[in-house]
N, C-alpha and C positions, 0 to 999 in steps of 0.2 A: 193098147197103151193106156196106163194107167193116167188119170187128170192128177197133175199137182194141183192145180188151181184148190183142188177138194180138200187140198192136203194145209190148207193155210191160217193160221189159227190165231187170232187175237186173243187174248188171254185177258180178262177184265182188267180195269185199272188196280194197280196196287198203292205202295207208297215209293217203289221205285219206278212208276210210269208202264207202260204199256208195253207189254213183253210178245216181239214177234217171234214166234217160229214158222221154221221153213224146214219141214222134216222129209228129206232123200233119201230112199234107201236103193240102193245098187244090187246088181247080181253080182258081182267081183268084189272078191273084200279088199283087194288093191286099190280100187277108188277112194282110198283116201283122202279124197277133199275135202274132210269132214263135210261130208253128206249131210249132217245132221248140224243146220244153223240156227243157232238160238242168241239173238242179239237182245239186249235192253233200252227200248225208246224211248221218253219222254212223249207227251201228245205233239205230232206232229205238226210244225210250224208254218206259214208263210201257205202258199200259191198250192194249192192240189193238182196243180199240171206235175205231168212228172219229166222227168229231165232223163233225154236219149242220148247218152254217149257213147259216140261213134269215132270212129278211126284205125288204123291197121295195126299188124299184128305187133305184138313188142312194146307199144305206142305209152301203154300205163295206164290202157281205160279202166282195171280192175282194181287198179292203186289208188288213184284217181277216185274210183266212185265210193269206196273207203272212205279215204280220207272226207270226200262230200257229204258221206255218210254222217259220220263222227261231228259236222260243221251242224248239219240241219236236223239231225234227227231222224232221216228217211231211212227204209228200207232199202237194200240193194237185190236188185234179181238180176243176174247173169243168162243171159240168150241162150250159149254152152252150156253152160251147168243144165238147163231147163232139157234143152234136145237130148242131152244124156240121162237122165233122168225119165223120161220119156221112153226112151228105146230101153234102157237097161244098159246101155255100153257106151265105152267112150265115144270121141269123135274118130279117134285114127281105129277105130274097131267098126264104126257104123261106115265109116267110107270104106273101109277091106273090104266088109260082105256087101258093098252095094257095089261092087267090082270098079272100085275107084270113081263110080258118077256121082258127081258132087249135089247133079239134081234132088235126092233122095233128101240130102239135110238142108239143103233150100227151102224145099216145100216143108220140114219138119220145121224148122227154123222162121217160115211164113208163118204156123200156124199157131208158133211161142208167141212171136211180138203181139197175132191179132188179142191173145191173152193178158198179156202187157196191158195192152193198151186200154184196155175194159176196167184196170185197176185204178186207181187216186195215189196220189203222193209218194212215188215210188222214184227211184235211180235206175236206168236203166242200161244194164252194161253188155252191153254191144258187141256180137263176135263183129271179126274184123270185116269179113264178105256180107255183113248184114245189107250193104245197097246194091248188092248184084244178085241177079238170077242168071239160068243159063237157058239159052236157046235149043231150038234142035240139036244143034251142031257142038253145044257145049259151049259157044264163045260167051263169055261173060257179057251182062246188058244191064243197064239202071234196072233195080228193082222198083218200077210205082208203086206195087202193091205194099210192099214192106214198109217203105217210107210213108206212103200216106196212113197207113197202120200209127206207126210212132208218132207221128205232126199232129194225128187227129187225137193224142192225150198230151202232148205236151213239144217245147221247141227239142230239136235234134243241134247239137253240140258236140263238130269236131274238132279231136286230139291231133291236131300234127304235129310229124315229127323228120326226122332226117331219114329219109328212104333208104337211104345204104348203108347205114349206121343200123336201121328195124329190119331188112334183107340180111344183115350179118348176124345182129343180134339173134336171130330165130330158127336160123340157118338147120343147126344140129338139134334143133326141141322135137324130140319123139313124139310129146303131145300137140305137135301143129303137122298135118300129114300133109304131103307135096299136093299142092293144088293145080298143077298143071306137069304133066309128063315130059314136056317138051321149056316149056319155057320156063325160066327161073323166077325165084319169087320178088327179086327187085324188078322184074319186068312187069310183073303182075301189079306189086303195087303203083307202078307208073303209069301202066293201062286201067287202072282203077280210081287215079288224079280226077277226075271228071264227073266223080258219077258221088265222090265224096264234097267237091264243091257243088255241085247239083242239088245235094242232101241236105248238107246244114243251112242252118239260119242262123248259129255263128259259128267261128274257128278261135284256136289258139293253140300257138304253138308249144309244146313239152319239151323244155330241156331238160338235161340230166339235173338231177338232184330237185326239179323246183316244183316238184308234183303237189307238195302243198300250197304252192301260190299260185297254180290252175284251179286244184279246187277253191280254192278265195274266191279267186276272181268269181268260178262261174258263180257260186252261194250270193256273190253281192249284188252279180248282174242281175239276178233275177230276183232279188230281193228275198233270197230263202232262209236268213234269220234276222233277229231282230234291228242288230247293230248294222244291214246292211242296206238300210232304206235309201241311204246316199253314197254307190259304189266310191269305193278308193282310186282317186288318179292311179296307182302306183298297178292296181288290180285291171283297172277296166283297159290301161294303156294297151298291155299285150293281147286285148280281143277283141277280136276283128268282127264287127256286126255285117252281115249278110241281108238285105234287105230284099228276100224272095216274091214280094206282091209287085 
């Protein structure tokens, strides 16, 4: 498997600021996720811990870490995008040929974030199963290793949201493949309750339409631009600190 890591290229300062690229190239020319991201930053502002957001599937972490993008300046790296990337093939292609064990993109997906986590001042957008591993047996279990990967560059930050509302929404998405044969995916995210308060060290919750005033919130809490040394009542209200020590 080829290192993206290799693949990451700071471009000297110009007069428009610091030009990330993040250059993907697929074996499928259907991957169209523009594989090929070239964003325009400014020099990066505020705290060099990087910010892990987490939460299930549907939830708006990608939307979310956009928009946080756009707030502070950060880069954003996708978990998924990286394991695909990685293999050379989607996620509902690398689960096929590992004959549906999810094992396979666990440990692929272990060895993205320990990548992550080696970086500075990044956003990092979190597939949904990023706190679980699987046991012998397959049964889902807290991931330590993942999370203490993410916590040891920066706090972990989750998206909730209405579980049967994000089981509906994802239902029919060809690009999210069944995670379990037998059980349904609101059950999964409900046997998953646990292991996501376990993870963050904060929450807040997404509702429809107000994905720009999650990312506020988080940009203020942590002081990640300029205007945000003294979070807004109206921002910090809806988030919930976790105090894991």
């Amino acid at each position: 498997m080829d290192s993206w890591v290799q693949r990451l290229n700071w471009v000297s300062p110009s007069t428009d600021g610091l030009e990330y690229q993040f250059h993907a190239r697929y074996k499928h020319p259907h991957q169209a996720l523009n594989a090929s991201i070239a964003t325009t930053y400014s020099e990066l502002e505020g705290s060099s811990l990087n910010i892990n957001l987490i939460g299930m599937r549907g939830v708006g972490k990608s939307n979310v870490a956009r928009r946080l993008s756009v707030l502070t300046k950060r880069p954003v790296m996708s978990t998924d995008l990286l394991v695909e990337y990685q293999f050379g093939k989607t996620i509902p292609e690398l689960i096929s040929d590992s004959g549906g064990d999810w094992r396979v993109f666990r440990d692929a997906e272990f060895i993205v974030v320990q990548q992550l986590a080696a970086l500075d001042g990044i956003i990092v957008d979190c597939g949904g199963g990023v706190i679980v591993d699987l046991d012998e047996d397959e049964t889902e279990i807290y991931s330590a290793r993942k999370l203490e990967a993410l916590r040891s560059a920066g706090p972990v930050v989750w998206l909730q949201g209405d579980i049967a509302r994000l089981a509906a929404k994802t239902a029919d998405d060809p690009t999210r493949p069944s995670l379990h044969a037998q059980k349904s995916a609101e059950q999964i995210m409900r046997s998953r309750l646990p292991f996501y308060e376990e993870a963050a060290d904060f929450s807040i919750f997404v509702e429809r339409g107000a994905r720009q005033a999650v990312a506020q919130a988080i940009a203020e809490n942590y002081s990640l631009v300029e205007n945000a040394a003294a979070p807004s009542q109206t921002a910090v209200g809806a988030l919930v600190n976790k105090d894991l020590n």
